[in-house]
PyMOL Python script that loads the backbone (N, CA, C, O; Angstrom):
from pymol import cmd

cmd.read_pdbstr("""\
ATOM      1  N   UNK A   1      -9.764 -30.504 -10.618  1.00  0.00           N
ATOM      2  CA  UNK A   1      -9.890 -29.071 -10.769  1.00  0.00           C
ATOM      3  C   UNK A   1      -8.982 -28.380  -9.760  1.00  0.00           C
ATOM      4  O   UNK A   1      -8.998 -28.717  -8.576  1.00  0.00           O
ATOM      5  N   UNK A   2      -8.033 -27.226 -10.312  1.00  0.00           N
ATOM      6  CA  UNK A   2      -6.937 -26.481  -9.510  1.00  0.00           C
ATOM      7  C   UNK A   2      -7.967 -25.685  -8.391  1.00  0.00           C
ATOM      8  O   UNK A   2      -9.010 -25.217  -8.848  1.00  0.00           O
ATOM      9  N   UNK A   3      -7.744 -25.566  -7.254  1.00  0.00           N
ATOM     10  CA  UNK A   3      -8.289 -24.819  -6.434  1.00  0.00           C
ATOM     11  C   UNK A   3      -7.488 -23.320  -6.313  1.00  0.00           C
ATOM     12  O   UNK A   3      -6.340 -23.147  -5.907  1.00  0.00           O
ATOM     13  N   UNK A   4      -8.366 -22.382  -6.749  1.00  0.00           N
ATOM     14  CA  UNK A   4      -8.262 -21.675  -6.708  1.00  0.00           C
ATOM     15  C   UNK A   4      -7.989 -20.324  -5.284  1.00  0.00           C
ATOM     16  O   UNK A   4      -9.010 -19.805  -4.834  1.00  0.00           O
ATOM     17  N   UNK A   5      -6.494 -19.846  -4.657  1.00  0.00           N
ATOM     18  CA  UNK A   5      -6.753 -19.346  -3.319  1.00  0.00           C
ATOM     19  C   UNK A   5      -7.396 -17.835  -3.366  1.00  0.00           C
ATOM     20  O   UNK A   5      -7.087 -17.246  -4.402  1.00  0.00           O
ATOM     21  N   UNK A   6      -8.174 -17.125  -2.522  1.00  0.00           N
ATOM     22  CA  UNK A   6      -8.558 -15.943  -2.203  1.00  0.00           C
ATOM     23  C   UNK A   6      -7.592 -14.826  -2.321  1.00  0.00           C
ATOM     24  O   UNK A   6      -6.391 -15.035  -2.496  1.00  0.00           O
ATOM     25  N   UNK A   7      -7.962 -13.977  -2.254  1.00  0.00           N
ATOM     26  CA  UNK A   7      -7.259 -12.629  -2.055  1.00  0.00           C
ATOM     27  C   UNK A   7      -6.490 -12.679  -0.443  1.00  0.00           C
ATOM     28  O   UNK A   7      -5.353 -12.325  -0.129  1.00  0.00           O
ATOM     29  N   UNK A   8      -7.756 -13.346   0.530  1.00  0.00           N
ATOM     30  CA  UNK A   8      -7.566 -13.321   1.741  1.00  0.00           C
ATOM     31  C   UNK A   8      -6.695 -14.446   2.417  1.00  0.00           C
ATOM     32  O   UNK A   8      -6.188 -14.510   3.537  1.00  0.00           O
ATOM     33  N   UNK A   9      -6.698 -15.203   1.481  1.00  0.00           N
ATOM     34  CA  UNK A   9      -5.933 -16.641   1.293  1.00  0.00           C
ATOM     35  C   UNK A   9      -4.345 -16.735   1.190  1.00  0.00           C
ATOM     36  O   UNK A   9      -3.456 -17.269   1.853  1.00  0.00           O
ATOM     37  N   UNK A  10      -4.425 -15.926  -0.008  1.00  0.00           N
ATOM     38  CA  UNK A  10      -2.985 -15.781  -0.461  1.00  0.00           C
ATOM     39  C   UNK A  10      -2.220 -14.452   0.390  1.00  0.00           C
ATOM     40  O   UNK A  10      -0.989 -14.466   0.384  1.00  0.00           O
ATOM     41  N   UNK A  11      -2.896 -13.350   1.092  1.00  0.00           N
ATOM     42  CA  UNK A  11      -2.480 -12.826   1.697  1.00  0.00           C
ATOM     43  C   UNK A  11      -2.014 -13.323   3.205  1.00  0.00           C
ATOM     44  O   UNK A  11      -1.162 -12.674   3.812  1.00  0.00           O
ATOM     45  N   UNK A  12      -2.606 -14.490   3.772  1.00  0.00           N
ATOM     46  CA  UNK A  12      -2.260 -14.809   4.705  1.00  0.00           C
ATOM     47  C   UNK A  12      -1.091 -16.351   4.671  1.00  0.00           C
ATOM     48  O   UNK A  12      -0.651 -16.869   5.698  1.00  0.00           O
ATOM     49  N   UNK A  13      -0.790 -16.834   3.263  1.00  0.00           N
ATOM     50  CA  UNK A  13      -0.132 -17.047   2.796  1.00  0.00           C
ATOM     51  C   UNK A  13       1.557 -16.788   2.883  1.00  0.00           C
ATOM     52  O   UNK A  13       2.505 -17.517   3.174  1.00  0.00           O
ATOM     53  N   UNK A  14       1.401 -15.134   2.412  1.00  0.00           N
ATOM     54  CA  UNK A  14       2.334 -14.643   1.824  1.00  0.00           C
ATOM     55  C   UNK A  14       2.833 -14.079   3.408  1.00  0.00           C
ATOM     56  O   UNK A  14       3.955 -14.455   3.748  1.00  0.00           O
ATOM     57  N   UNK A  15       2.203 -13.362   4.210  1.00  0.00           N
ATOM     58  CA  UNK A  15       2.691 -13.518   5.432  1.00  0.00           C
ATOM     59  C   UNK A  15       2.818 -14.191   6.792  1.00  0.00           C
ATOM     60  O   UNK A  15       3.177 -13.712   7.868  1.00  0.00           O
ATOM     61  N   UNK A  16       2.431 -15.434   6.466  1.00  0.00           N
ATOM     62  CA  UNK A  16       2.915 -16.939   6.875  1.00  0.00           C
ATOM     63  C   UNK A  16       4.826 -17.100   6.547  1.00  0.00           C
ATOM     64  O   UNK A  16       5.846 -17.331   7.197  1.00  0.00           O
ATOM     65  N   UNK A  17       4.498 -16.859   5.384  1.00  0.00           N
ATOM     66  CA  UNK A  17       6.067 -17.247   4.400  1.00  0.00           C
ATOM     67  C   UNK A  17       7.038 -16.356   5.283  1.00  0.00           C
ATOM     68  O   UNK A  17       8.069 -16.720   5.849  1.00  0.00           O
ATOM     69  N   UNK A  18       6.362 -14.899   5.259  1.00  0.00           N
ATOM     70  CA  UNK A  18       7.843 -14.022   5.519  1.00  0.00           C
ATOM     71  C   UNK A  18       7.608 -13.881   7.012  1.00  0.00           C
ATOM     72  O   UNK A  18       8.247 -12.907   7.409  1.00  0.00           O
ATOM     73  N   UNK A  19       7.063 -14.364   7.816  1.00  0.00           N
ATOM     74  CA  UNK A  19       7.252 -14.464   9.531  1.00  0.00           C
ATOM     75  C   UNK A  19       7.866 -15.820   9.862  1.00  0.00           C
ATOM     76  O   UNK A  19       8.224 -16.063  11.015  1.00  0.00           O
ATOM     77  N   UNK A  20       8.035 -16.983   8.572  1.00  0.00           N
ATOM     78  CA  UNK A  20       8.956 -18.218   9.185  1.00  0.00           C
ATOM     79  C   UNK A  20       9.904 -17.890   8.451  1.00  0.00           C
ATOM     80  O   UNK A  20      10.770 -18.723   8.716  1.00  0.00           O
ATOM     81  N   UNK A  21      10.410 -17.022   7.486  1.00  0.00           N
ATOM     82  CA  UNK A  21      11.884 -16.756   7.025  1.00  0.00           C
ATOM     83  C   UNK A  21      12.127 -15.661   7.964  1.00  0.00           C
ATOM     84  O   UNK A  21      12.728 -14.896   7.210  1.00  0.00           O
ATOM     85  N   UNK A  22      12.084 -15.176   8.874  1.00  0.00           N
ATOM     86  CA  UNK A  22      12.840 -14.381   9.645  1.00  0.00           C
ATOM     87  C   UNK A  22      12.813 -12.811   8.728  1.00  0.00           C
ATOM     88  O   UNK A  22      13.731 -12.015   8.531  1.00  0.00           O
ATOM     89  N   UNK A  23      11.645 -12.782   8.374  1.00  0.00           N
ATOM     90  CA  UNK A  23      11.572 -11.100   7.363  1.00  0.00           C
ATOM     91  C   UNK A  23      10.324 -10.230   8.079  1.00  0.00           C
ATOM     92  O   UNK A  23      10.254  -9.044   7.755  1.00  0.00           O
ATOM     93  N   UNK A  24       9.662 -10.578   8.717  1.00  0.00           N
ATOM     94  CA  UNK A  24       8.323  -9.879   9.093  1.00  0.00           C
ATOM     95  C   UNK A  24       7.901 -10.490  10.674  1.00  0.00           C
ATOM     96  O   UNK A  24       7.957 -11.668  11.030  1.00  0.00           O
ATOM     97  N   UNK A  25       7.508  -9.411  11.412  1.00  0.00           N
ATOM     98  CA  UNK A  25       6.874  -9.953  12.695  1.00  0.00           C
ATOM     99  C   UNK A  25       5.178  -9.923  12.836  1.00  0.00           C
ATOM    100  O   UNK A  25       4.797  -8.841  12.389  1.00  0.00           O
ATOM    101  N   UNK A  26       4.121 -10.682  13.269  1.00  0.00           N
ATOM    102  CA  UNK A  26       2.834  -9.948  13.057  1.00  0.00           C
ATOM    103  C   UNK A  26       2.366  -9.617  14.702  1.00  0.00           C
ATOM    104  O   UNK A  26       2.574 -10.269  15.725  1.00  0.00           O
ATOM    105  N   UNK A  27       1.981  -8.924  14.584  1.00  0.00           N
ATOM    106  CA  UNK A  27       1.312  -8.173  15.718  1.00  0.00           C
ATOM    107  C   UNK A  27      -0.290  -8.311  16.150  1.00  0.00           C
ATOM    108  O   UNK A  27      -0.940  -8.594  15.143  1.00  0.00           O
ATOM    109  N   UNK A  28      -1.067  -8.207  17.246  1.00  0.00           N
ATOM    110  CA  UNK A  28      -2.083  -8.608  16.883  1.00  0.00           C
ATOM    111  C   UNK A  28      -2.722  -7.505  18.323  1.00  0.00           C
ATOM    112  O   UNK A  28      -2.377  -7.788  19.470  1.00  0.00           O
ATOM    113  N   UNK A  29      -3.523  -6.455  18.085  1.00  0.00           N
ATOM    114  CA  UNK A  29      -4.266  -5.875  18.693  1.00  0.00           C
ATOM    115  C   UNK A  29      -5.473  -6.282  19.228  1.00  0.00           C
ATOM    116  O   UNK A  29      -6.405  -6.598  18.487  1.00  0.00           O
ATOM    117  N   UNK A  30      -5.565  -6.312  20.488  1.00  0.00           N
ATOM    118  CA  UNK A  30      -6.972  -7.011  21.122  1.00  0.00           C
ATOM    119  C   UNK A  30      -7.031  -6.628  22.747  1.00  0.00           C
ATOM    120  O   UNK A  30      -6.109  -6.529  23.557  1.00  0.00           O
ATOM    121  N   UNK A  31      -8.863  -6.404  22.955  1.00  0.00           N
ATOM    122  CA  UNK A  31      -9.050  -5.846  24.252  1.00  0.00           C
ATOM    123  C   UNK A  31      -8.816  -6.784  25.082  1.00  0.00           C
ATOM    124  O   UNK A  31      -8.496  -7.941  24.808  1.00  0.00           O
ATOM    125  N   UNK A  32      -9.046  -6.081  26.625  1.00  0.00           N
ATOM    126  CA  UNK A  32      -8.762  -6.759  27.430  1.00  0.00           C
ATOM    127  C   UNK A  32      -9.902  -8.748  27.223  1.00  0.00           C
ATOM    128  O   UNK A  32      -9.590  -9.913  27.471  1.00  0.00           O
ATOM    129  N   UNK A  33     -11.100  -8.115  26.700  1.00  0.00           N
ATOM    130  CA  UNK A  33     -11.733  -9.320  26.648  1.00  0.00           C
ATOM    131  C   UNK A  33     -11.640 -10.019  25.746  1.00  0.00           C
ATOM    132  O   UNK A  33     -12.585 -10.761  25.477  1.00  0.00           O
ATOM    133  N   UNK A  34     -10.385 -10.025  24.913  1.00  0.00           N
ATOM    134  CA  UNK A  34     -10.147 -10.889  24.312  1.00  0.00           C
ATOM    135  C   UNK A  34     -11.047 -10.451  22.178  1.00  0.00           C
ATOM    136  O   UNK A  34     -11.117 -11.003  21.080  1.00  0.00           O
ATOM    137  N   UNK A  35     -11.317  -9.652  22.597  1.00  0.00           N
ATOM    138  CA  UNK A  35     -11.731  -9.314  20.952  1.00  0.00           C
ATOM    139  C   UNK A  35     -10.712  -8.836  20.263  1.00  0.00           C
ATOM    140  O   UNK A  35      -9.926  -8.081  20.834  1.00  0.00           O
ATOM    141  N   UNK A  36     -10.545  -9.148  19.031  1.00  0.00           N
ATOM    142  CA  UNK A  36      -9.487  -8.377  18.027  1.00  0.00           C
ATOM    143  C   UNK A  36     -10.074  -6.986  17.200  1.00  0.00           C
ATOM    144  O   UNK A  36     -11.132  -6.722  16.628  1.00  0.00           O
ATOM    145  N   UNK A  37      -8.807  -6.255  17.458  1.00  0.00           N
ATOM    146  CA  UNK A  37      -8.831  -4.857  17.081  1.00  0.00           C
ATOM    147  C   UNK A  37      -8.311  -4.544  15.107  1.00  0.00           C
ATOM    148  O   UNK A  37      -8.871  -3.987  14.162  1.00  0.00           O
ATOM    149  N   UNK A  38      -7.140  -5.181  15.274  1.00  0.00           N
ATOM    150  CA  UNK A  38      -6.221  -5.190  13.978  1.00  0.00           C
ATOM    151  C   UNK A  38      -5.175  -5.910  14.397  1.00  0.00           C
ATOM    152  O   UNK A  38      -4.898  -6.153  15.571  1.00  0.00           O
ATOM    153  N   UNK A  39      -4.250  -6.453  12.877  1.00  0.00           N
ATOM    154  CA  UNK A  39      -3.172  -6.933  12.773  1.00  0.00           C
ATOM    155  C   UNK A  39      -2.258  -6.213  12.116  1.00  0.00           C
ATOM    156  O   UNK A  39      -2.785  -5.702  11.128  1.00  0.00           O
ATOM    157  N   UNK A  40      -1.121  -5.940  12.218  1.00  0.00           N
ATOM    158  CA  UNK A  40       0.101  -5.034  12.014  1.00  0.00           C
ATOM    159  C   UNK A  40       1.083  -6.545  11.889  1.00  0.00           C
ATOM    160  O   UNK A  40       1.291  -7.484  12.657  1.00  0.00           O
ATOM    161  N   UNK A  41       1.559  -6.171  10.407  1.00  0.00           N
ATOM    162  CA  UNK A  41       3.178  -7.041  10.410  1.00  0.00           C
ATOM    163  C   UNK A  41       4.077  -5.998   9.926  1.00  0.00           C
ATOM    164  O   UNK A  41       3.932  -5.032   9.178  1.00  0.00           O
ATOM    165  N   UNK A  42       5.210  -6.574  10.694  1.00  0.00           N
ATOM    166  CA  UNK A  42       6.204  -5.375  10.439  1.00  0.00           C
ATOM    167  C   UNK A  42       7.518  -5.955   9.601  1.00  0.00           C
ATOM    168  O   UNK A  42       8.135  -6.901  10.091  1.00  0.00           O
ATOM    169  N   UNK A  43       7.883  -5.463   8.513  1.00  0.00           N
ATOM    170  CA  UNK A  43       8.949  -6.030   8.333  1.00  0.00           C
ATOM    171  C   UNK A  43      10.077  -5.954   9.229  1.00  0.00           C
ATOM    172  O   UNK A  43      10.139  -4.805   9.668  1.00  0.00           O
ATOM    173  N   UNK A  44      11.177  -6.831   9.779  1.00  0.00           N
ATOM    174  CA  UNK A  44      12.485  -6.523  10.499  1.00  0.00           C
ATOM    175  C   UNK A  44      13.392  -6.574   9.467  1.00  0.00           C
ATOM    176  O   UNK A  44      13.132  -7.000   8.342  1.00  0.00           O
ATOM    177  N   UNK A  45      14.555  -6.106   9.869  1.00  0.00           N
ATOM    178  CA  UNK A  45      15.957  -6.473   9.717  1.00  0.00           C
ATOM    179  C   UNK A  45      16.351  -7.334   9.667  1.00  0.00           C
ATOM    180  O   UNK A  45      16.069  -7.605  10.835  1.00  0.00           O
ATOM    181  N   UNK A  46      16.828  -8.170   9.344  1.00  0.00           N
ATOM    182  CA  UNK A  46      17.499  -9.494   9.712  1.00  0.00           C
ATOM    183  C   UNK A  46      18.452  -9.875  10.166  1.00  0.00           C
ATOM    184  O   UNK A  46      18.649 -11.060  10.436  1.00  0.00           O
ATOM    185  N   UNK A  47      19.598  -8.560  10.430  1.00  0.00           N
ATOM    186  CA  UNK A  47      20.397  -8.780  10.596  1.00  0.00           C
ATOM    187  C   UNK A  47      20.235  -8.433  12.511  1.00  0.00           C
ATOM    188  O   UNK A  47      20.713  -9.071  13.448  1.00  0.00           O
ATOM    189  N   UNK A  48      19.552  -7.443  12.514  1.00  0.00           N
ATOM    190  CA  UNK A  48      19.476  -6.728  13.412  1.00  0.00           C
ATOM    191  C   UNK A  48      18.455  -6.578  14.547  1.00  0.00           C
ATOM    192  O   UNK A  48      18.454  -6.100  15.681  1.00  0.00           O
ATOM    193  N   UNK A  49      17.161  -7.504  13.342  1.00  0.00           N
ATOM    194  CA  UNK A  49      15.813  -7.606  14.588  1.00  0.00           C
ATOM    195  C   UNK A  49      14.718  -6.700  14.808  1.00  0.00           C
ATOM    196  O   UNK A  49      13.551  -6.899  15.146  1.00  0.00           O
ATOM    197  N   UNK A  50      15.589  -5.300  14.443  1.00  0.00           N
ATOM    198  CA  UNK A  50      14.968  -4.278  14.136  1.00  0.00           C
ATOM    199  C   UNK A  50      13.648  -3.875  13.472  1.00  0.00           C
ATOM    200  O   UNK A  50      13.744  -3.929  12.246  1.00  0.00           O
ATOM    201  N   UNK A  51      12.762  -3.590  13.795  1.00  0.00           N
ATOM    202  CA  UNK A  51      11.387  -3.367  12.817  1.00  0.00           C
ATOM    203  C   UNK A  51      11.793  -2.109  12.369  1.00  0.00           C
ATOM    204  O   UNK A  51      12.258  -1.088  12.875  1.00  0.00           O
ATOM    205  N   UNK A  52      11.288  -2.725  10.632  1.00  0.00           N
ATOM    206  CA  UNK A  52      11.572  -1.356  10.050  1.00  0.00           C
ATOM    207  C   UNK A  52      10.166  -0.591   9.346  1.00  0.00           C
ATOM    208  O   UNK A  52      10.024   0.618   9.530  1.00  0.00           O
ATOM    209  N   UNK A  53       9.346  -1.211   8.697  1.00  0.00           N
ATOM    210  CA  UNK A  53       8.040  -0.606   8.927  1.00  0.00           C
ATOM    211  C   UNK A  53       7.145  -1.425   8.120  1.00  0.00           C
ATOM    212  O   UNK A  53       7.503  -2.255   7.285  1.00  0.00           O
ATOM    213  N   UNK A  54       5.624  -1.039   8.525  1.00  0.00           N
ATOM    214  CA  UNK A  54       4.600  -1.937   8.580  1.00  0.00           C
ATOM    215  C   UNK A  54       4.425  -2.193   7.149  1.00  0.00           C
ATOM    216  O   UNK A  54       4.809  -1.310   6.382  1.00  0.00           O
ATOM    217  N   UNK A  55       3.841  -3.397   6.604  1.00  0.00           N
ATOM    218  CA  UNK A  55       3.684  -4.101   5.570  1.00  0.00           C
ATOM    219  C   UNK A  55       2.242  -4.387   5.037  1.00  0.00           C
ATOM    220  O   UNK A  55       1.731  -4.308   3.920  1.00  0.00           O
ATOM    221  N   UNK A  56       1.841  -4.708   6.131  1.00  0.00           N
ATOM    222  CA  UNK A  56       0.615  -5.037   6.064  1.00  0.00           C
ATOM    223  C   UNK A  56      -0.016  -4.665   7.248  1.00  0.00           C
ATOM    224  O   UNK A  56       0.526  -4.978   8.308  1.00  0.00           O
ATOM    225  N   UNK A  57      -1.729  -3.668   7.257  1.00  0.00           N
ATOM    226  CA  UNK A  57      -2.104  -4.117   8.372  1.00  0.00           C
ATOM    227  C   UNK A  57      -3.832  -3.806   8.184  1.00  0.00           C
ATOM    228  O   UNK A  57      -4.168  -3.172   7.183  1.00  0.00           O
ATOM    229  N   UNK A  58      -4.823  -4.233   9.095  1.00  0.00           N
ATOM    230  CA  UNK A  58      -5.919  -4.661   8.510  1.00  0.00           C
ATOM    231  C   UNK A  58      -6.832  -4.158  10.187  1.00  0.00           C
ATOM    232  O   UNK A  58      -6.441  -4.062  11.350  1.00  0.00           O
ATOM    233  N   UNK A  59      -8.036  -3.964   9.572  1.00  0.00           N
ATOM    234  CA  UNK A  59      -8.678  -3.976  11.073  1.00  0.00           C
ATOM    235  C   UNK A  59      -9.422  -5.331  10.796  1.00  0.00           C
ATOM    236  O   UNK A  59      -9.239  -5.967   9.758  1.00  0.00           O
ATOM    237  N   UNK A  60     -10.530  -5.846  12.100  1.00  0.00           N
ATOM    238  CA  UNK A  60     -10.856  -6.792  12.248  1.00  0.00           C
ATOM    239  C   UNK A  60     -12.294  -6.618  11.579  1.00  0.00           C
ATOM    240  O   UNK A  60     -13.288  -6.382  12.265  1.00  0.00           O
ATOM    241  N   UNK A  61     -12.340  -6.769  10.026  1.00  0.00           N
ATOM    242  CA  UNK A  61     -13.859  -6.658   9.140  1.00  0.00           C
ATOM    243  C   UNK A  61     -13.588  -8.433   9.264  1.00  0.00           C
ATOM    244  O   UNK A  61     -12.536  -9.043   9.450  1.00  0.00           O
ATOM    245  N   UNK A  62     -14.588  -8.792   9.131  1.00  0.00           N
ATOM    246  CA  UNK A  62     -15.678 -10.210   9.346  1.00  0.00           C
ATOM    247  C   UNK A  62     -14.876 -10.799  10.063  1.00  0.00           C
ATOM    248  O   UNK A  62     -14.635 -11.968   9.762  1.00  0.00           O
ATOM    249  N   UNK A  63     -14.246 -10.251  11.147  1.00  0.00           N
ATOM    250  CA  UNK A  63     -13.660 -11.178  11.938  1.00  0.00           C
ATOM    251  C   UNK A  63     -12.676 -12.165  11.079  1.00  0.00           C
ATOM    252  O   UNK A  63     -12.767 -13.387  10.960  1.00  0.00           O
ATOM    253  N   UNK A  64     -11.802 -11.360  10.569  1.00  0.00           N
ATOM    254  CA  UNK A  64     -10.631 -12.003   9.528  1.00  0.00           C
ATOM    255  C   UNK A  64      -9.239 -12.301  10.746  1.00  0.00           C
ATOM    256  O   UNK A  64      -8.410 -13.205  10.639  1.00  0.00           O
ATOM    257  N   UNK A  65      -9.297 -11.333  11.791  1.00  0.00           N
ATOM    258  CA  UNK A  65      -8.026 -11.731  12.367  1.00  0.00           C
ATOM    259  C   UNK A  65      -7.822 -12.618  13.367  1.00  0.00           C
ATOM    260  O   UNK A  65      -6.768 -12.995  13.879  1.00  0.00           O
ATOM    261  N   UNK A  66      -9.073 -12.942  13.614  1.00  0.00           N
ATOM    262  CA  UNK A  66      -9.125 -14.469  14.543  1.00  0.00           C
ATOM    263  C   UNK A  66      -8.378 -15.503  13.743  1.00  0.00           C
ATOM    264  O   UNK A  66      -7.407 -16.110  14.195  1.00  0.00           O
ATOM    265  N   UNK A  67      -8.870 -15.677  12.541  1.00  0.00           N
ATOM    266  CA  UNK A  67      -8.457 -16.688  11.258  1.00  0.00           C
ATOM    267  C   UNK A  67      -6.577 -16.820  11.347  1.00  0.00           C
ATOM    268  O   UNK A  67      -5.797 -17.771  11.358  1.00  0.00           O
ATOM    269  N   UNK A  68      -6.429 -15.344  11.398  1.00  0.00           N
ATOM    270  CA  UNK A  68      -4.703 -14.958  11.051  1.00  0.00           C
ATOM    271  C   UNK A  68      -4.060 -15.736  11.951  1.00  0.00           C
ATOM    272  O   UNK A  68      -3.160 -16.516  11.640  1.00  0.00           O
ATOM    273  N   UNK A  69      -4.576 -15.524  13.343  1.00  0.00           N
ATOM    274  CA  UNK A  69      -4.121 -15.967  14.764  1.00  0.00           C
ATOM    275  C   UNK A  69      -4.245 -17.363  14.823  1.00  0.00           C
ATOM    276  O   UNK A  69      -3.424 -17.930  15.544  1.00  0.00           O
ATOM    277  N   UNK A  70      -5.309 -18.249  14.071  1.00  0.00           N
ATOM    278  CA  UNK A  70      -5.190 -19.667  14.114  1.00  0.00           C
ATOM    279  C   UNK A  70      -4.235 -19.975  13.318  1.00  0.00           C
ATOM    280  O   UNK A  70      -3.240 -20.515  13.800  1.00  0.00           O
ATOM    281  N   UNK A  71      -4.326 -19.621  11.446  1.00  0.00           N
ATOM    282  CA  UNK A  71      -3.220 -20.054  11.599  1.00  0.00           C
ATOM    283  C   UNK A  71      -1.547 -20.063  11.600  1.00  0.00           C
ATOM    284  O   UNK A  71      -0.662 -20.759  11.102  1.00  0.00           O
ATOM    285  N   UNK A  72      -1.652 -18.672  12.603  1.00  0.00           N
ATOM    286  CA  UNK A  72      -0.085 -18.449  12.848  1.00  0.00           C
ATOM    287  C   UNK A  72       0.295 -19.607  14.215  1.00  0.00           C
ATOM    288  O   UNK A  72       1.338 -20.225  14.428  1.00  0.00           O
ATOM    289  N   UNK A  73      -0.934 -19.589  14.946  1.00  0.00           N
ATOM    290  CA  UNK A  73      -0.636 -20.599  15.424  1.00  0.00           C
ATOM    291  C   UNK A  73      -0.507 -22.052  15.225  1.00  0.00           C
ATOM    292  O   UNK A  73       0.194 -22.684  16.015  1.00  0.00           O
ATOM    293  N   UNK A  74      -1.193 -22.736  14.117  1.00  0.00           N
ATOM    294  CA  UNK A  74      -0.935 -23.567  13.904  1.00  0.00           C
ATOM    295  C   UNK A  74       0.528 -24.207  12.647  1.00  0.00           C
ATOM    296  O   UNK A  74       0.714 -25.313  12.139  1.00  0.00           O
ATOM    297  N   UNK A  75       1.105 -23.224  12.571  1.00  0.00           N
ATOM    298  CA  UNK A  75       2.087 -22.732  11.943  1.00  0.00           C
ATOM    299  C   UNK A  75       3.641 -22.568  12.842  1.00  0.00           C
ATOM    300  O   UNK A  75       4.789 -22.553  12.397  1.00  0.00           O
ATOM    301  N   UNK A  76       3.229 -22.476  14.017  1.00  0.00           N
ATOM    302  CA  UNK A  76       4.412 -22.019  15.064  1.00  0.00           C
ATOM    303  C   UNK A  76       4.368 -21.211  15.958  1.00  0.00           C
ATOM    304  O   UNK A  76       4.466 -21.250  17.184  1.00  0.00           O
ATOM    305  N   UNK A  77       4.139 -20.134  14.882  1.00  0.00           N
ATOM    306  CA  UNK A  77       4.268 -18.470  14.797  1.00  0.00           C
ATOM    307  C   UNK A  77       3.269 -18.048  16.229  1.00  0.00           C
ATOM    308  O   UNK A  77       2.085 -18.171  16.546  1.00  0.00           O
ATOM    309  N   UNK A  78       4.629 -17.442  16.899  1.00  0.00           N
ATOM    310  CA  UNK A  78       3.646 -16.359  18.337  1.00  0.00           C
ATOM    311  C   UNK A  78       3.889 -14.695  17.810  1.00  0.00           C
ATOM    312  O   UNK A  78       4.917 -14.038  17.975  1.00  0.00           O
ATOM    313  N   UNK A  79       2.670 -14.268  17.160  1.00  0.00           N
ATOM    314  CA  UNK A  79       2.557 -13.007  16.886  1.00  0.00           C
ATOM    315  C   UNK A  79       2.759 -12.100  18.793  1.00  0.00           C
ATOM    316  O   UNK A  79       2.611 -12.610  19.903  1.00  0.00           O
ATOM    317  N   UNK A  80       3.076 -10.881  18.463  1.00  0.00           N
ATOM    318  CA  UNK A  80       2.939  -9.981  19.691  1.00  0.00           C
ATOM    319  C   UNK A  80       1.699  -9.675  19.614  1.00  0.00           C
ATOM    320  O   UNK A  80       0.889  -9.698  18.686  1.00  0.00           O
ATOM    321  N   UNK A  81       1.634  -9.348  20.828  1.00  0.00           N
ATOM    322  CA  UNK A  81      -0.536  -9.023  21.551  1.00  0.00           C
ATOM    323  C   UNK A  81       0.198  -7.645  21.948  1.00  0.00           C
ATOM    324  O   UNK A  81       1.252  -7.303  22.485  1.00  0.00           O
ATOM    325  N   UNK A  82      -0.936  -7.051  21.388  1.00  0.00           N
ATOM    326  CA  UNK A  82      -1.089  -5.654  22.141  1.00  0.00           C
ATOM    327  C   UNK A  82      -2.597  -5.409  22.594  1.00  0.00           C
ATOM    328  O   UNK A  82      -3.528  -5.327  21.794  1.00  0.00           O
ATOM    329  N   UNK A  83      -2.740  -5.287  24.172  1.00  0.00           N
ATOM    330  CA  UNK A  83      -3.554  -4.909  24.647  1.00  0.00           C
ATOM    331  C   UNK A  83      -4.651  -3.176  24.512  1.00  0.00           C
ATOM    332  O   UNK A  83      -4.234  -2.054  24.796  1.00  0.00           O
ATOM    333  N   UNK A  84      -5.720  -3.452  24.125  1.00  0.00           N
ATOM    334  CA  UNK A  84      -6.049  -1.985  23.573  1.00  0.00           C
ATOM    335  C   UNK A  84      -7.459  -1.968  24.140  1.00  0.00           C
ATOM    336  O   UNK A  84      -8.111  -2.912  24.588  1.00  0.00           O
ATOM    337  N   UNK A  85      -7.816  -0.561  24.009  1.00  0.00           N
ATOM    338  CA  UNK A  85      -8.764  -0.007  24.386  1.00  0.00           C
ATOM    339  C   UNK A  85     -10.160  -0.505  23.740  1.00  0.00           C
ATOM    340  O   UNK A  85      -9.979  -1.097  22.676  1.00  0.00           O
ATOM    341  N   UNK A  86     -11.428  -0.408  24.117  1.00  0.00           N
ATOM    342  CA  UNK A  86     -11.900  -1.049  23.496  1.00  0.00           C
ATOM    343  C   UNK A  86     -13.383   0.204  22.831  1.00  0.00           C
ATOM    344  O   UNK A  86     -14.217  -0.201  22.021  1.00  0.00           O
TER     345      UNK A  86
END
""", "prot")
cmd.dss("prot")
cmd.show_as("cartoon", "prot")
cmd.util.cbc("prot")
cmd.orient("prot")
């Protein structure tokens, strides 16, 4: 039986894909103690590096962006931390 992926699945998928082709950066908002706020990916430039504007971005409902952060990390991928208020 084909396994079928999520909404949440294939979205983290699809920006897996375009942060190891050099098309999107993800960002990852979180307090000083370490809780997550939201995730922001930005598309760049490619030529240039440049962020040109956000693509995707999500706050932290059921604790979805812990998930993002494993596996961008287990993927390679060092998203930017932005430190935030809490």
């Amino acid at each position: 039986m084909k396994k079928v992926n999520t909404e949440y699945e294939e979205t983290m998928i699809w920006i897996i894909s375009l942060t190891l082709n050099g098309e999107a950066i993800p960002e990852i908002g979180k307090t000083e103690n370490g809780r997550y706020k939201w995730l922001k990916v930005w598309r760049i430039n490619r030529e240039t590096g440049e962020r040109q504007d956000i693509i995707f971005y999500a706050t932290n409902f059921d604790d979805r962006i812990g998930k993002f952060d494993q596996q961008f990390f287990k993927n390679g991928i060092e998203p930017e931390y932005q430190i935030v208020l809490d």
